[in-house]
N, C-alpha and C positions, 0 to 999 in steps of 0.2 A: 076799467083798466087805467095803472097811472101811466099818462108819458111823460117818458124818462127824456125822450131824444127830440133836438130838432133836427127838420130835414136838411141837408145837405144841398139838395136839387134844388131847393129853394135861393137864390140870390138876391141879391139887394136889388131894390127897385131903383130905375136910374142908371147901373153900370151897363156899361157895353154888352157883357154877358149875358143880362137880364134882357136887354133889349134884342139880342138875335133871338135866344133861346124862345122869346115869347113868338116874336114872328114866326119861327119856323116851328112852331108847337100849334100856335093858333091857326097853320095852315093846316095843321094836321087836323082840325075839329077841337082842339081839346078849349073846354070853355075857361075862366076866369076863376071857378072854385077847382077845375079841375087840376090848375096849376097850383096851388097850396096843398093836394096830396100828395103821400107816399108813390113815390114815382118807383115801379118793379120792373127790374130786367126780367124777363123771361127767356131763360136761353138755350135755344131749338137747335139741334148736329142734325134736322131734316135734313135726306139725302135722297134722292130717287136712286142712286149705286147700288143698296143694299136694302135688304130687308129689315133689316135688327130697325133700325130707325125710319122705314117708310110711311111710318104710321104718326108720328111725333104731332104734324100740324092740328090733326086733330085733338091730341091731347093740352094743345094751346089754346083751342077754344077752350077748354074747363078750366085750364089754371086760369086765363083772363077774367072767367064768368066768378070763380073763388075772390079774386085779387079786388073786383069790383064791388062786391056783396061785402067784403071787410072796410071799402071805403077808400083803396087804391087805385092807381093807373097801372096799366100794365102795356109793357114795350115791349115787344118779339123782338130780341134778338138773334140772327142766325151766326153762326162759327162754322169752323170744320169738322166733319164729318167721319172721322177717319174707320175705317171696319177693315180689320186686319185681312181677312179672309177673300177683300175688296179690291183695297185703296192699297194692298203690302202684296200686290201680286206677282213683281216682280222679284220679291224672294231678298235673299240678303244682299242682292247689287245694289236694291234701290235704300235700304235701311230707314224706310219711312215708319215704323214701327212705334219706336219709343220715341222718334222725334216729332211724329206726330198726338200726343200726346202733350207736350209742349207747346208747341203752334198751338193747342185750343187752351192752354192756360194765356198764353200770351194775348190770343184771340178775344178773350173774353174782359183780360185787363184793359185795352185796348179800348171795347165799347162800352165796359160797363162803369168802370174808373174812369174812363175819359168821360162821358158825358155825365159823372158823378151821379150817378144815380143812387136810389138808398137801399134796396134788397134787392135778391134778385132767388129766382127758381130756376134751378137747373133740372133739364129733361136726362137723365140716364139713362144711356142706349148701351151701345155695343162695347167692347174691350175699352178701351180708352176714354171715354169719356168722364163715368165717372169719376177717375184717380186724375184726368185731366181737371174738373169742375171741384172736387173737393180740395184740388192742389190751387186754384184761383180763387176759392175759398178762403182759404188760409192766407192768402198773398196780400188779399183786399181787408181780409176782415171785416167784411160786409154780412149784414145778416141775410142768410142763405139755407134755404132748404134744396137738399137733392132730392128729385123725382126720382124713382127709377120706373120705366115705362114696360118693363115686364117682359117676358120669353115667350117664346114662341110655342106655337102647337106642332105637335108632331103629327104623321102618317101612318097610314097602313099599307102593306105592300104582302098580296096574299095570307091575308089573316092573318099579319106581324106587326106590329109597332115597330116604325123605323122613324129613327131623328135625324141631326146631321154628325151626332158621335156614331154611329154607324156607316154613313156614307165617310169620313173622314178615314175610321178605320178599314173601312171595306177597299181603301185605294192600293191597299198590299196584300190585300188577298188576290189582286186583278195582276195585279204584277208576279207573283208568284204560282200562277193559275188556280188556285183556289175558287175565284168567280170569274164572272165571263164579264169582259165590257158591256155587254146588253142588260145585265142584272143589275148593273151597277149605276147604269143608266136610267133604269127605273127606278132604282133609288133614290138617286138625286129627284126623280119626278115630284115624289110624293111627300120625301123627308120632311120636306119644310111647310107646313096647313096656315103660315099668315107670317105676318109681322111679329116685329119680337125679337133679343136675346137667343142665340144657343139654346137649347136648355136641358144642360145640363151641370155639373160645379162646374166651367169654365170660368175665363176671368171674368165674364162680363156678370153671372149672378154671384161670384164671389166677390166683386166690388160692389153690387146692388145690394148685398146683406151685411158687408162691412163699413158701407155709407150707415144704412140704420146703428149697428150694434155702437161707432162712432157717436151716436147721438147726433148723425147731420140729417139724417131719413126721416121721417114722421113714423114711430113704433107702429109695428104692427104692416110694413105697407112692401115688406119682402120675406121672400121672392112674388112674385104677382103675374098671370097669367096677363100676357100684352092685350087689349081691346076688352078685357073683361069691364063688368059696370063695375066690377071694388078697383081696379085701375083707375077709371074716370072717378072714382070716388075718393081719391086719396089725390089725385089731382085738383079737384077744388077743395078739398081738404089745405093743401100745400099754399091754394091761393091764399085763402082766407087767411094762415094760419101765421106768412111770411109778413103780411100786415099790423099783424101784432109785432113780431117783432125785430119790425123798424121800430115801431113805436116803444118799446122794451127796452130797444139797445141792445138785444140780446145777440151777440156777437160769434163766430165761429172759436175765437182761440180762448173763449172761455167755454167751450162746450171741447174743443179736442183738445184733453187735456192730458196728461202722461198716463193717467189709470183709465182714460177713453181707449188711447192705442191701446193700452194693455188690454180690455175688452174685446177691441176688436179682433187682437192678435187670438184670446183664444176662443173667441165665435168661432174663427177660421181653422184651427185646431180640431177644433169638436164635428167641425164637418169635413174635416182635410179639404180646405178651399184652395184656388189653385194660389200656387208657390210664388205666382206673379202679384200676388198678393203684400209678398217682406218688398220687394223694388218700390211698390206703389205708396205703400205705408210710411216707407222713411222718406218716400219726397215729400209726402205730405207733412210730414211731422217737419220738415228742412222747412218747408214753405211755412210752417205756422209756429217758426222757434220754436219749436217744444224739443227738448236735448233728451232723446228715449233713442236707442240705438235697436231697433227693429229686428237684427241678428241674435242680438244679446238675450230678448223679449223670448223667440221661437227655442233657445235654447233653456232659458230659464223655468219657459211654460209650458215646453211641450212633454215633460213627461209628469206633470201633474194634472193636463188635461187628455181625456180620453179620447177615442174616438166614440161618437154618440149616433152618427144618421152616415151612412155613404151615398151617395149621389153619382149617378151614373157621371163620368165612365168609371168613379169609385169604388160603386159598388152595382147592385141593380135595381134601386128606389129610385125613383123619378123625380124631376122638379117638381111637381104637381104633388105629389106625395107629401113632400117637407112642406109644400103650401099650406094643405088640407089638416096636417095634424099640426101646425101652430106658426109654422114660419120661424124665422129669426128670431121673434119674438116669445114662442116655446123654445129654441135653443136655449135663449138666455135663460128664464126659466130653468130649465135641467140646470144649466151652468150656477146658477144664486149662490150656492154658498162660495162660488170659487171668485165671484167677479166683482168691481168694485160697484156698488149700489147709488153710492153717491156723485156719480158722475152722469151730467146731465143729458137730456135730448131736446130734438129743437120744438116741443110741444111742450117746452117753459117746465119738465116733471122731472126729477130725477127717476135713474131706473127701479129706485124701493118701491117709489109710487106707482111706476108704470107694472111692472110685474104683480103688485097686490091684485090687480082687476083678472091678471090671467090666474084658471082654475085649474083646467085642463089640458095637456099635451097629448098629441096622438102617437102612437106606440112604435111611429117610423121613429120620433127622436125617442134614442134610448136614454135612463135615467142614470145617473152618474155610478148605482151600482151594479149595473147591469151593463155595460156599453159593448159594443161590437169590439174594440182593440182596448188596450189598457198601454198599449205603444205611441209614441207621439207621433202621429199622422206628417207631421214634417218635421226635417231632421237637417241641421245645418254642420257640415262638414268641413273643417278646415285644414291643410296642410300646402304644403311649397309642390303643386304639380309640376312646376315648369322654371325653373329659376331663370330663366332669359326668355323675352320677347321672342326670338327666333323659334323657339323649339314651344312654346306655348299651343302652339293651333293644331300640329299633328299631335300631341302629348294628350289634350284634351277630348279630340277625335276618338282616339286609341281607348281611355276611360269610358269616355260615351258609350261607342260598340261592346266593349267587354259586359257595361254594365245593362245594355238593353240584352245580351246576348242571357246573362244571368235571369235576365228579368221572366223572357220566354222561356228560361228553361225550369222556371220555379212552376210548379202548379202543387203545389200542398193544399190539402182544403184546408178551408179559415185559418187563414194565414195572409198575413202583409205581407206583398209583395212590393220591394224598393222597385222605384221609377225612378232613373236620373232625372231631371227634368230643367236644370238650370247649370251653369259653369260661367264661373266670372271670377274674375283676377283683378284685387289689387294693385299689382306689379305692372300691370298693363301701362304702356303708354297710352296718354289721352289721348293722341292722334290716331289710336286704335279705334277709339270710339269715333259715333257718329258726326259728322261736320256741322248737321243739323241740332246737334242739342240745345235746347235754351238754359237759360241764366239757373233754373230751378234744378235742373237735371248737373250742370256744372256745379253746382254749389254739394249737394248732396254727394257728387263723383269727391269731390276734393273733404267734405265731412269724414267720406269713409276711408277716404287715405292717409286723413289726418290721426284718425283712431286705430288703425291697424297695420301692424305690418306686413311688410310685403305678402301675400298667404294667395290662395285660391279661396274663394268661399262658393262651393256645391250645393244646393239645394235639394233633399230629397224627398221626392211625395210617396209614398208608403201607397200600394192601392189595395184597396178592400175586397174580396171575392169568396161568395159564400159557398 
């Protein structure tokens, strides 16, 4: 392997810098050769709050064992944790949501940029991390592989599979007496069988397969059952792999490059991944310059790519399902003739070469002339709902209800059924938004107001039911 790069971490011998750095290094064990290697963040959202991420420390002993066997250091670093379902429990008072998401971009510039370190692995957990870690990704331009640490097991509850898209949904069956509190209750007992991701398309596996399809993932390493040994295997895989390229140079903003989003946007397409998807894709794309307008993308792509796999609550294939018959990496596969080939992954291949090795897809992804919907899975809508801040929030309300109201009352078989699922304005005053947003989420708010006029932009996810 040629190296391209010298290390960064490394300081002149003599300056001040050199001289703490090494005391408080050599207190830490580290010997004399250890300080001339590739020094790797490894950075951990560990949380004992939630499940999605209780599991992470353990997957830091593999990335560390990887990092070492390529001839690295490796640094645990920990950040925020955020798990919407958790840490967002007080609802829209506390608005910690999207700004948490932030805080862990910020959080990670903070230790990984400030103690200049040369690559770094990011652990992929629950909603926000990922789009938080490939959004500091971009920021740093540091060479970075995203983990993602995989979804959870599901339950049985009287000879049923039950997950937590049942127990979510089942909270308005309680309310409108359809179940009893006590049933509901055992629901929750059993939904959740370990650690892990949701799982089902929620945002957190739809940003764990648009990390990959991005070329930030290592191919092949989503969706991934959490604690599985192909998780631990693609964890020291990421060690090893992120060593090379420090040494390479091989950098984020020359892997997300305007035909990567375009990728990703239609991985996302082909499986109607969730719509929190277009928000997280343009900060990405804000953070790492890349001038691709994320709205413009879901319009342009979404009625030349099909619908190919639905995923619960999509349809009723399972995560496990899309694991088994190829993952992301049979998506893209199906998708070849529509995606761009030449656009890289962080396993140094372009996707021509990655996809030659795949033979086979299993028959959950449909093939481009056979697909479940030939409708674009998500649908971006624009018009003036509200022309004044005043009357915006009941106006919006009022669409919402009509259009969940529609949604229940559609049952056609095989047939798309619209979901509203998003509502944002333009028009809106900034002090609408959150007080909490960082520099990345402002920068992107003011991109899109700089490119659009006043308008509402809706997002709709079409749901699948056979």
């Amino acid at each position: 392997m040629t190296r391209k790069a010298t290390l960064r971490s490394n300081f002149e011998p003599g300056t001040p810098r050199w001289a703490v750095r090494r005391a408080q290094w050599k207190a830490l064990g580290l010997s004399d050769e250890d300080m001339a290697k590739p020094k790797i963040a490894i950075v951990n959202t560990s949380s004992e709050l939630s499940s999605c991420f209780s599991h992470l420390d353990g997957v830091v002993a593999r990335v560390k064992a990887g990092v070492r066997a390529a001839g690295g250091i490796a640094f645990e670093v920990r950040t925020a944790a955020p798990s919407d379902f958790i840490t967002s429990a007080r609802g829209a008072r506390a608005a910690t949501s999207l700004p948490s998401r932030d805080l862990l971009v910020n959080d990670i510039e903070v230790q990984v940029e400030g103690a200049l370190l040369d690559g770094m692995v990011c652990l992929a957990s629950c909603d926000k991390t990922a789009p938080g870690q490939l959004m500091a990704a971009a920021r740093l331009d540091l060479p970075t592989i995203i983990m993602p640490c995989g979804y959870q097991r599901d339950g049985v509850l009287d000879g049923k599979r039950v997950d937590i898209e049942e127990v979510y949904e089942s909270v308005g069956k309680v309310a409108t007496g359809e179940m009893s509190l006590e049933h509901l209750g055992r629901m929750c007992d059993v939904a959740i069988g370990g650690p892990g991701v949701c799982a089902g398309m929620g945002t957190a596996n739809t940003m764990h397969i648009a990390s990959e399809a991005l070329g930030m993932a290592l191919p092949g390493s989503t969706p991934v059952l959490a604690q599985s040994e192909r998780m631990f295997a693609n964890a020291e895989a990421s060690g090893r792999r992120i060593v090379d390229m420090v040494w390479e140079d091989l950098r984020p903003r020359r892997i997300m490059t305007a035909a990567a989003f375009e990728n990703a946007v239609m991985v996302g397409l082909a499986l109607s991944g969730s719509i929190n998807l277009v928000r997280h894709l343009q900060a990405v794309a804000v953070e790492a310059g890349c001038p691709v307008d994320l709205y413009e993308l879901y319009d342009r792509l979404g009625p030349r790519v099909p619908l190919l796999c639905a995923v619960r609550p999509n349809g009723e294939t399972r995560i496990g399902e899309l694991e088994a018959a190829g993952g992301t990496r049979g998506v893209i596969k199906r998708l070849e003739s529509l995606l761009h080939l030449d656009a890289r992954t962080v396993d140094g291949r372009d996707w021509g070469a990655v996809l030659a090795e795949v033979k086979e897809v299993g028959e959950v992804v449909r093939p481009l002339d056979r697909p479940l919907s030939s409708r674009p899975s998500v649908v971006v809508m624009r018009g003036n709902l509200a022309p004044t801040d005043r009357s915006r929030s009941s106006a919006t309300r009022t669409r919402r209800r009509r259009c969940s109201a529609a949604t229940r009352a559609s049952t056609r078989p095989r047939k798309l059924r619209s979901k509203v699922c998003v509502a944002a304005t333009s028009s809106t005053k900034r002090s609408s938004c959150s007080a909490g947003w960082g520099r990345a989420a402002d920068r992107e708010w003011r991109s899109r107001r700089a490119s659009s006029p006043p308008s509402t932009v809706r997002v709709v996810r079409p749901r699948w039911r056979s």
